[in-house]
ROSE-4610 file (N, C-alpha, C; in Angstrom, 1 decimal, always signed):
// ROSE-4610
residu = [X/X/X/X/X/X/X/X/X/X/X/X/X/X/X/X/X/X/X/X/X/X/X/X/X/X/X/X/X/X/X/X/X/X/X/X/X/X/X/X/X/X/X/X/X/X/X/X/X/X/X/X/X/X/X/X/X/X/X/X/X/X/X/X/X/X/X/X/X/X/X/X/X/X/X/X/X/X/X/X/X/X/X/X/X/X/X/X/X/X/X/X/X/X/X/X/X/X/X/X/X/X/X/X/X/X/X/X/X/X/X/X/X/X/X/X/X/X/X/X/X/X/X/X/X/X/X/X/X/X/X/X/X/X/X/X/X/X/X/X/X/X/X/X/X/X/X/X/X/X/X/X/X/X/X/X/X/X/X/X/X/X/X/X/X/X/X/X/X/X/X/X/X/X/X/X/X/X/X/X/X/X/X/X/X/X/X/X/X/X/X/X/X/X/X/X/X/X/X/X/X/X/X/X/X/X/X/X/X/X/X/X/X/X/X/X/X/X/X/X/X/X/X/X/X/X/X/X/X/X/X/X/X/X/X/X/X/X/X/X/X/X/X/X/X/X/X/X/X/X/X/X/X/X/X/X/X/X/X/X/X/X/X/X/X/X/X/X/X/X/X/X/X/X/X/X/X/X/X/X/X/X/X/X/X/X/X/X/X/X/X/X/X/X/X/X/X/X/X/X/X/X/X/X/X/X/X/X/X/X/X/X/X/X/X/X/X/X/X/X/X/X/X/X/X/X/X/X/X/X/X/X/X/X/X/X/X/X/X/X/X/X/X/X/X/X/X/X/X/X/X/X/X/X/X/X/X/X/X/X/X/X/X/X/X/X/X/X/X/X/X/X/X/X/X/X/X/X/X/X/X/X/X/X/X/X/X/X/X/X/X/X/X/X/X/X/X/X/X/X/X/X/X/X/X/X/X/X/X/X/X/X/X/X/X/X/X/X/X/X/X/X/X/X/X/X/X/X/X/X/X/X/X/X/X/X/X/X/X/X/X/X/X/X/X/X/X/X/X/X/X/X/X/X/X/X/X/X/X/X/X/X/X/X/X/X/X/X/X/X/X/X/X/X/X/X/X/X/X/X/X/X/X/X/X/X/X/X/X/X/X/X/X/X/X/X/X/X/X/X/X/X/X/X]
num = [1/1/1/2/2/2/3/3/3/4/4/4/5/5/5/6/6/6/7/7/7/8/8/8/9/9/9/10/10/10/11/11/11/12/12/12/13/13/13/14/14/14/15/15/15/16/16/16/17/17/17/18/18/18/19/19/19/20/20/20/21/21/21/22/22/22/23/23/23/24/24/24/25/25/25/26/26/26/27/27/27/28/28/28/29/29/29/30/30/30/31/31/31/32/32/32/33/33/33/34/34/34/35/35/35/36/36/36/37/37/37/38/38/38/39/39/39/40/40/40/41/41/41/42/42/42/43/43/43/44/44/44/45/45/45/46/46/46/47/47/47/48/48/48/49/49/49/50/50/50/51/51/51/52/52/52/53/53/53/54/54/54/55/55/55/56/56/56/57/57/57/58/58/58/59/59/59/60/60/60/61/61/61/62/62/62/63/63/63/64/64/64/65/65/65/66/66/66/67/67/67/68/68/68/69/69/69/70/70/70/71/71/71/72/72/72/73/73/73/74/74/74/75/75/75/76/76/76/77/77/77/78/78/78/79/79/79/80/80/80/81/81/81/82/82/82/83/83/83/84/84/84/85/85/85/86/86/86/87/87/87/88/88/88/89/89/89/90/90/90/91/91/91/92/92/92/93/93/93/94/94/94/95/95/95/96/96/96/97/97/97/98/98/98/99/99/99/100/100/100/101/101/101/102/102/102/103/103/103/104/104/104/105/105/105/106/106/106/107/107/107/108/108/108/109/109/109/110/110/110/111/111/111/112/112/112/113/113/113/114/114/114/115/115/115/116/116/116/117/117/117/118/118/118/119/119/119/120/120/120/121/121/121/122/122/122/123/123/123/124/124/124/125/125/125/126/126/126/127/127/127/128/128/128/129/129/129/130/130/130/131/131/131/132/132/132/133/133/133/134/134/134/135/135/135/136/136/136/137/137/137/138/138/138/139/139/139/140/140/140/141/141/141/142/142/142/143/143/143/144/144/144/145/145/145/146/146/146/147/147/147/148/148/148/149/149/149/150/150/150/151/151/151/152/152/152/153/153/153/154/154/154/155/155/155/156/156/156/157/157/157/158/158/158/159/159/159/160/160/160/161/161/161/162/162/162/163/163/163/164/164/164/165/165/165/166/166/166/167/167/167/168/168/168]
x = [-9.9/-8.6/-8.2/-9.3/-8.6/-8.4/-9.1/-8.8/-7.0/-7.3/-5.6/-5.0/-4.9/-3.9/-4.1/-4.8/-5.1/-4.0/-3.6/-3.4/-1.9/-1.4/-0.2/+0.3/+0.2/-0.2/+0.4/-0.6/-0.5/+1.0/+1.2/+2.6/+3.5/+3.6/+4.6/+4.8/+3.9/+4.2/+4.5/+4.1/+4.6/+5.8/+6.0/+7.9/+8.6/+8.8/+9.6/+9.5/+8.1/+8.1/+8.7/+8.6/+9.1/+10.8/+11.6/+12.5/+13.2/+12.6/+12.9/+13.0/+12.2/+12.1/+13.4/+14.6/+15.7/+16.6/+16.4/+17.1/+16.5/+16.9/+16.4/+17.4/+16.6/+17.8/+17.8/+17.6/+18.0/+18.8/+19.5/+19.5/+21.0/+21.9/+23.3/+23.5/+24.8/+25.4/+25.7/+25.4/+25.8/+25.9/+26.3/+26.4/+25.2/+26.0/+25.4/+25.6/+25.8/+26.0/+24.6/+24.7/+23.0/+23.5/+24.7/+24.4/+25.8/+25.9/+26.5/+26.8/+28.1/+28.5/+29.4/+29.1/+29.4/+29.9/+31.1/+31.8/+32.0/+31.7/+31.5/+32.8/+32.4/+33.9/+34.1/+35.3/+35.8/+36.6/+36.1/+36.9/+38.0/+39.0/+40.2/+41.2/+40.2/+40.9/+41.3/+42.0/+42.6/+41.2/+39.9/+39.3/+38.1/+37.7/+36.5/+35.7/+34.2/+32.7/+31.9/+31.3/+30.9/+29.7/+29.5/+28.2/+28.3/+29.4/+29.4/+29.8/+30.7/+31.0/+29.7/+29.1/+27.8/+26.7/+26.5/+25.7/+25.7/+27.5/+27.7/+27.6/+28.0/+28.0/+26.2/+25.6/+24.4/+23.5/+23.8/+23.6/+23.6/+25.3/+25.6/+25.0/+24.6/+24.4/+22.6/+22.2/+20.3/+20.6/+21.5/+21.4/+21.5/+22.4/+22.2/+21.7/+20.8/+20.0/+18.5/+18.3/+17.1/+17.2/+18.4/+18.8/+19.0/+19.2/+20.0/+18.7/+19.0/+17.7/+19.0/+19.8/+20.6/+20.7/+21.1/+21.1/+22.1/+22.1/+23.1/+23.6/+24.3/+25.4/+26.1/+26.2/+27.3/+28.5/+28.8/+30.1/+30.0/+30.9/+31.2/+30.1/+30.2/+28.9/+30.1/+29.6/+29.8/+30.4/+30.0/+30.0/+30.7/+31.7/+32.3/+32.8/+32.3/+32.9/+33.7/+34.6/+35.3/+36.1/+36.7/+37.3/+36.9/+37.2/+37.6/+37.3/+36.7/+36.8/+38.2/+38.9/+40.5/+40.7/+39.4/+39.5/+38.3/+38.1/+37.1/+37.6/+37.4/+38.1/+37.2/+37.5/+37.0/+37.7/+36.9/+38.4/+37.3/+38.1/+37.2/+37.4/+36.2/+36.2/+36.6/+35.7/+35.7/+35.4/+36.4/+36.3/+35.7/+35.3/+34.0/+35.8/+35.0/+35.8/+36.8/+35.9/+36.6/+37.5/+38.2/+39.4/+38.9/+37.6/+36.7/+36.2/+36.1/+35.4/+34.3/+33.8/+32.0/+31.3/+32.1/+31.5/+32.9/+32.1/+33.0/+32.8/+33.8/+34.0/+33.9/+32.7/+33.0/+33.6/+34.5/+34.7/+35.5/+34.7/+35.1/+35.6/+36.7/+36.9/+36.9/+36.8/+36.8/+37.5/+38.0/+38.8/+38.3/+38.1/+36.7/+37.1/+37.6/+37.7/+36.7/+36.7/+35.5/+36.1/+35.4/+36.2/+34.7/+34.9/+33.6/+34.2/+33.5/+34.1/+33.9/+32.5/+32.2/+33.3/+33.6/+34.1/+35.4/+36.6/+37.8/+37.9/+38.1/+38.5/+37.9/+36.5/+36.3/+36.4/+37.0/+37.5/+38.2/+38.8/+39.4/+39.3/+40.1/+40.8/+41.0/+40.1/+40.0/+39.2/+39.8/+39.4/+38.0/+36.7/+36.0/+36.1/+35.7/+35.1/+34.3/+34.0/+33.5/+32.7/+32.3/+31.9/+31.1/+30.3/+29.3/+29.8/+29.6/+29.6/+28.4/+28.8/+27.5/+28.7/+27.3/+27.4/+28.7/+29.8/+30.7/+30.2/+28.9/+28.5/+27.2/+27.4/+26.6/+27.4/+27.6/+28.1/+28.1/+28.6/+28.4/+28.3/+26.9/+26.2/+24.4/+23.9/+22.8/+21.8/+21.0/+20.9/+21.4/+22.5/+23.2/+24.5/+25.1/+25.6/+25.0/+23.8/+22.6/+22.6/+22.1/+22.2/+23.4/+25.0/+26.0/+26.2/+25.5/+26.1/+25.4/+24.3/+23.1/+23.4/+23.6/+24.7/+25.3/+26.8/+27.9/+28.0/+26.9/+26.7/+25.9/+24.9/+24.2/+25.2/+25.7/+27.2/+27.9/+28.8/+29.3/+29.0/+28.1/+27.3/+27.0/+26.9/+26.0/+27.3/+28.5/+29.9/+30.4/+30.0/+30.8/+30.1/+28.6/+27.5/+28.0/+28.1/+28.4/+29.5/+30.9/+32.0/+32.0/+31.1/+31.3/+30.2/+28.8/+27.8/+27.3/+27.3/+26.5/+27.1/+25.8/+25.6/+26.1/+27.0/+26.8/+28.5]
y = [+100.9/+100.3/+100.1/+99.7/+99.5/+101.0/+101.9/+103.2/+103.9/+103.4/+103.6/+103.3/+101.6/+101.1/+101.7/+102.1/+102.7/+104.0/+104.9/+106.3/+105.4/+104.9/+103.9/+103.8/+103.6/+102.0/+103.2/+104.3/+105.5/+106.5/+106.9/+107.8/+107.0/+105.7/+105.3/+105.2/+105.1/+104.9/+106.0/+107.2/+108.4/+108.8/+108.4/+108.8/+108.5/+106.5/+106.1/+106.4/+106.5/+107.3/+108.7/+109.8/+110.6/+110.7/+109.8/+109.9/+108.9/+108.6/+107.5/+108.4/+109.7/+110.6/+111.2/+111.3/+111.9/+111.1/+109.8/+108.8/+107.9/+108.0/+106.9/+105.9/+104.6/+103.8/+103.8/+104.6/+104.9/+106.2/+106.4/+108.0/+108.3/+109.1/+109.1/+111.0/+110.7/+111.5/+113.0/+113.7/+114.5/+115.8/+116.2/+117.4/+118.4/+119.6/+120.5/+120.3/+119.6/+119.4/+119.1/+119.8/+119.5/+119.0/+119.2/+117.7/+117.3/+115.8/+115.0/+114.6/+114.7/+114.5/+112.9/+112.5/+110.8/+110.7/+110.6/+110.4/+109.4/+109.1/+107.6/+106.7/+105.5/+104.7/+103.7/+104.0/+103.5/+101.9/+101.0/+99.4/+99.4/+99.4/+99.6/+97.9/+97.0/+95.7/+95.0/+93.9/+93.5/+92.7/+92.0/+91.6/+92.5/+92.8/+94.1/+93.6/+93.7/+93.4/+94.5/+94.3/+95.5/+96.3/+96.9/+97.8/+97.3/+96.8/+96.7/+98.6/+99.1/+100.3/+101.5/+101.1/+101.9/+101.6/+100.2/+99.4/+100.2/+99.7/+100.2/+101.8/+102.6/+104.2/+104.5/+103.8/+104.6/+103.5/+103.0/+101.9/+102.6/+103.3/+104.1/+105.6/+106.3/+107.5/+107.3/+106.2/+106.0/+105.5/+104.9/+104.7/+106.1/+106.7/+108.5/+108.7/+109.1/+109.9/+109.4/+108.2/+107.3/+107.8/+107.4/+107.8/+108.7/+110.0/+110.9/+112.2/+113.4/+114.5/+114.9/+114.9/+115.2/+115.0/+116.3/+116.3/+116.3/+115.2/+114.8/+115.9/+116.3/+117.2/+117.0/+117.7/+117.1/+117.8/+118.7/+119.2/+120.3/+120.3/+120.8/+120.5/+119.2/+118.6/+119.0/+119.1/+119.0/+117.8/+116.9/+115.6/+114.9/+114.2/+113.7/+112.6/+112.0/+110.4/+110.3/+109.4/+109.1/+107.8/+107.4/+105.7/+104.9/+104.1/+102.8/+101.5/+100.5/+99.4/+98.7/+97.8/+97.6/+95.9/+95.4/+94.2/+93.1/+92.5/+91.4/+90.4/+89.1/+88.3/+86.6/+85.4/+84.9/+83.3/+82.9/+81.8/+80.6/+79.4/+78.1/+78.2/+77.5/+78.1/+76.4/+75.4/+74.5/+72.9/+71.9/+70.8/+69.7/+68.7/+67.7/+66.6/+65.3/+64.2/+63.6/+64.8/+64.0/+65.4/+66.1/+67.1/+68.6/+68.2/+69.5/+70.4/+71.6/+72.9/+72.9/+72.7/+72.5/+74.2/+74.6/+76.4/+77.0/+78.4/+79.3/+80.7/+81.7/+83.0/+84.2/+84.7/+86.4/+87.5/+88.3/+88.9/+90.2/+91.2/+92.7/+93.8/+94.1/+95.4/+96.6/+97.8/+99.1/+100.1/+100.5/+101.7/+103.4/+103.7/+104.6/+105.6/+106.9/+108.6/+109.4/+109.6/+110.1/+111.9/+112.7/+114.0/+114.8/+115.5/+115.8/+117.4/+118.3/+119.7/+120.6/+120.3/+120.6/+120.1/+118.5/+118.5/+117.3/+118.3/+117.5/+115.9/+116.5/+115.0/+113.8/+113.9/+112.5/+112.4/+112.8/+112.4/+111.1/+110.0/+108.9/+108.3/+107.7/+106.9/+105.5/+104.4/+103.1/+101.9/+100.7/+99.7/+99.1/+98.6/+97.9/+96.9/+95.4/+94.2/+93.5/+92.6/+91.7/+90.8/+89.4/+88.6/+88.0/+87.2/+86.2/+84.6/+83.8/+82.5/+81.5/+81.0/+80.4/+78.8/+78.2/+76.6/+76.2/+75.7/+75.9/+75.1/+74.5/+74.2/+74.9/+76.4/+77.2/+78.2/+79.0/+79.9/+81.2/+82.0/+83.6/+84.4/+84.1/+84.9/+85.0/+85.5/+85.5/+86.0/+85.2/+85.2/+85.1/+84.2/+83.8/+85.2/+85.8/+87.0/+88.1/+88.4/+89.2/+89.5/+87.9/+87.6/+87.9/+87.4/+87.7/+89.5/+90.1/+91.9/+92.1/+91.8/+92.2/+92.4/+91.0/+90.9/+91.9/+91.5/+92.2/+94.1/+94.6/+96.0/+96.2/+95.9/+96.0/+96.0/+94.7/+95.0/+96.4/+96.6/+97.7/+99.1/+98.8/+100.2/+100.4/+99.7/+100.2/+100.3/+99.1/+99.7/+100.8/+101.3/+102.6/+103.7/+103.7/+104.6/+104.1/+103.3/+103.2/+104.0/+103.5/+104.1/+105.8/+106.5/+108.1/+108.6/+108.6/+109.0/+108.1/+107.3/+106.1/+106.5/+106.3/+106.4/+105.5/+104.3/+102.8/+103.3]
z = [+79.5/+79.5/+78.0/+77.3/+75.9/+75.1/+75.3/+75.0/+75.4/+76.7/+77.1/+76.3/+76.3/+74.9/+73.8/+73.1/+71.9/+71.5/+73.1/+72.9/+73.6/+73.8/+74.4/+73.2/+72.5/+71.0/+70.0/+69.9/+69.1/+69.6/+70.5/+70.8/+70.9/+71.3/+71.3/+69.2/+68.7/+67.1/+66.3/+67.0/+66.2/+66.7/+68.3/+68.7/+67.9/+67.4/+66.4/+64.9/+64.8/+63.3/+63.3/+64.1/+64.3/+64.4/+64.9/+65.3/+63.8/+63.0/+61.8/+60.8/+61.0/+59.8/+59.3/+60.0/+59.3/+59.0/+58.9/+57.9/+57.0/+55.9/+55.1/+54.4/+54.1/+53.5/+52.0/+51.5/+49.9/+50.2/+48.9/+48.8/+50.0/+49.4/+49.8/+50.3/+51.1/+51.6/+50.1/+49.7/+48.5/+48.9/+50.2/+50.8/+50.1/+49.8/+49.1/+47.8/+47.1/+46.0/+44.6/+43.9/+43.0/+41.9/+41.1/+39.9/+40.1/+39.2/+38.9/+37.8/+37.2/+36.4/+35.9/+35.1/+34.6/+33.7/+33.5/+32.0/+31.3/+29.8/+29.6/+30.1/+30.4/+31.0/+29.9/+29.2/+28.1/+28.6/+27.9/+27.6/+27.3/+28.2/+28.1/+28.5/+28.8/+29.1/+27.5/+27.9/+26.5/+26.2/+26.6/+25.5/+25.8/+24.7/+24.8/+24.1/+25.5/+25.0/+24.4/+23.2/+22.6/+23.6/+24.0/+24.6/+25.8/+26.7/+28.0/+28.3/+27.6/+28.7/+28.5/+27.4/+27.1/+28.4/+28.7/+29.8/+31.0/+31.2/+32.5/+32.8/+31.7/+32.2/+32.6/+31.5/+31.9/+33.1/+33.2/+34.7/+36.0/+35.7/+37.0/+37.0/+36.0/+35.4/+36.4/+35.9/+36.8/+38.4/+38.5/+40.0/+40.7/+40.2/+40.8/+40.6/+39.4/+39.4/+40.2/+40.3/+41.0/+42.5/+42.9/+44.7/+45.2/+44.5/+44.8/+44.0/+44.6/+44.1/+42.9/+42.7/+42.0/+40.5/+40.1/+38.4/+37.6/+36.7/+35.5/+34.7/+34.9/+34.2/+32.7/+32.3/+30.6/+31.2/+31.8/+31.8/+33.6/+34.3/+35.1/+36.2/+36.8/+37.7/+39.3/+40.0/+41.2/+42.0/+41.7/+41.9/+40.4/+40.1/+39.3/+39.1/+38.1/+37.8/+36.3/+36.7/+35.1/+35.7/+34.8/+34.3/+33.5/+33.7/+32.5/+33.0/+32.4/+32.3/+32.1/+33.4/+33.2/+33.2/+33.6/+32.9/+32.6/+31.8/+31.3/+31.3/+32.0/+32.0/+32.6/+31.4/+32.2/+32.3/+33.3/+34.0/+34.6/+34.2/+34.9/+36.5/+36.8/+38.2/+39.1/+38.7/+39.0/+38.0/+38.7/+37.7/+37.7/+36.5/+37.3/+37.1/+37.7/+37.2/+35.8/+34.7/+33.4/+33.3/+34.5/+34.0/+32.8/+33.0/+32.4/+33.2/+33.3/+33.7/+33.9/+35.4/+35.3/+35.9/+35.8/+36.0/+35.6/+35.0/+34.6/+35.3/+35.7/+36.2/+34.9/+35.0/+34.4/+35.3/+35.1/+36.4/+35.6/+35.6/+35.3/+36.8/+35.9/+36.8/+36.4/+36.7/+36.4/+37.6/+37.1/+37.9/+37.7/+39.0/+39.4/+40.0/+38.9/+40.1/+40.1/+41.0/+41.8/+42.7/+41.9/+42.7/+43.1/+44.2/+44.8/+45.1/+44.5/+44.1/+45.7/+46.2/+47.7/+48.7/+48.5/+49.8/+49.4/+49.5/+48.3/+49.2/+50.5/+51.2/+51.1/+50.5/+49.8/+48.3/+47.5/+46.4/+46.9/+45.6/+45.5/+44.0/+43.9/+43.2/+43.1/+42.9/+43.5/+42.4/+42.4/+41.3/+42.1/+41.2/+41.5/+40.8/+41.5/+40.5/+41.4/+40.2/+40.6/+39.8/+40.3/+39.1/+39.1/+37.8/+37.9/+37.4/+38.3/+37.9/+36.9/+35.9/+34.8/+34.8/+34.3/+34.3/+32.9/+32.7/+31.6/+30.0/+30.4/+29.5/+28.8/+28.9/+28.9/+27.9/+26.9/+25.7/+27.2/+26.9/+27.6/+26.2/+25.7/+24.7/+25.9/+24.5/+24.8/+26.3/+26.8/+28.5/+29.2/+29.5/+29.9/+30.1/+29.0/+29.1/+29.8/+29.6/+30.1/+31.3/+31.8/+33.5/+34.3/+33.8/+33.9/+33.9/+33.0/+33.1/+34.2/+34.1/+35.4/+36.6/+37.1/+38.1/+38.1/+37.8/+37.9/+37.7/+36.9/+36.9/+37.7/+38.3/+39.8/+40.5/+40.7/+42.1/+42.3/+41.0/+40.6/+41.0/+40.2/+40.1/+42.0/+42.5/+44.2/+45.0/+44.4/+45.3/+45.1/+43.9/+44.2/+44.4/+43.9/+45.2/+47.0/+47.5/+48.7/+48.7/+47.9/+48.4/+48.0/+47.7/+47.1/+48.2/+47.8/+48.7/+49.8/+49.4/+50.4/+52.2/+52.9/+54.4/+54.9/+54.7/+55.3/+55.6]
């Protein structure tokens, strides 16, 4: 009997492993395509953080290259990115009793084309943002800025792998 279960236990575990093998959850749709090209994305909002657009290009430059078998290009990539950082901006979010600001909003956006040389119909044209909230009695230097890019270029960087290659 327990032998049974054993070889029960066993096929039923290599059906789902077997049937699991042709999807995974990293790693994006890239047709036929072998590199990728990333053009730096220049700070184009009116207040400009020095080495944010440096951060962000090569942020997005490793997330492809990490997820994807695909190779970084300097010129004529199959897969293509360019834009700009279009805005930096930040804004009190919420107030305590004495009419002061008890959290503040970082919230960057970038505007993101994306042209895919294999397969035109998903090319696009489209703004990303998004933001981090810090305590207002806190500078946006230091860690605190850090933690803030971190955030917000993680977010970034994976919406617009979802919106170009991504399976989801």
């Amino acid at each position: 009997m327990k032998k049974l279960l054993y070889i029960a236990f066993f096929s039923v575990s290599i059906f789902f492993l077997t049937g699991c093998g042709i999807y995974g959850f990293t790693g994006g749709d890239v047709g036929s395509a072998k590199t990728i090209q990333i053009d730096f994305f220049p700070n184009q909002a009116q207040l400009i953080e020095p080495g944010l657009s440096q951060e962000f290009t090569i942020a997005l430059q490793d997330l492809f290259t990490r997820q994807t078998n695909l190779t970084l290009a300097s010129s004529n990539g199959e897969l293509y990115f360019s834009g700009e950082i279009t805005s930096y901006r930040i804004s009190p979010m919420s107030a305590t009793s004495q009419q002061t600001s008890a959290q503040n909003r970082l919230t960057i956006s970038i505007n993101v084309r994306y042209v895919n040389t294999t397969d035109e119909k998903k090319n696009f044209e489209k703004p990303f943002s998004f933001y981090s909230d810090y305590p207002a009695t806190s500078q946006l230097i230091g860690g605190v800025q850090e933690a803030a890019f971190t955030e917000i270029i993680d977010r970034l960087t994976q919406d617009i792998f979802n919106a170009s290659v991504g399976k989801w």
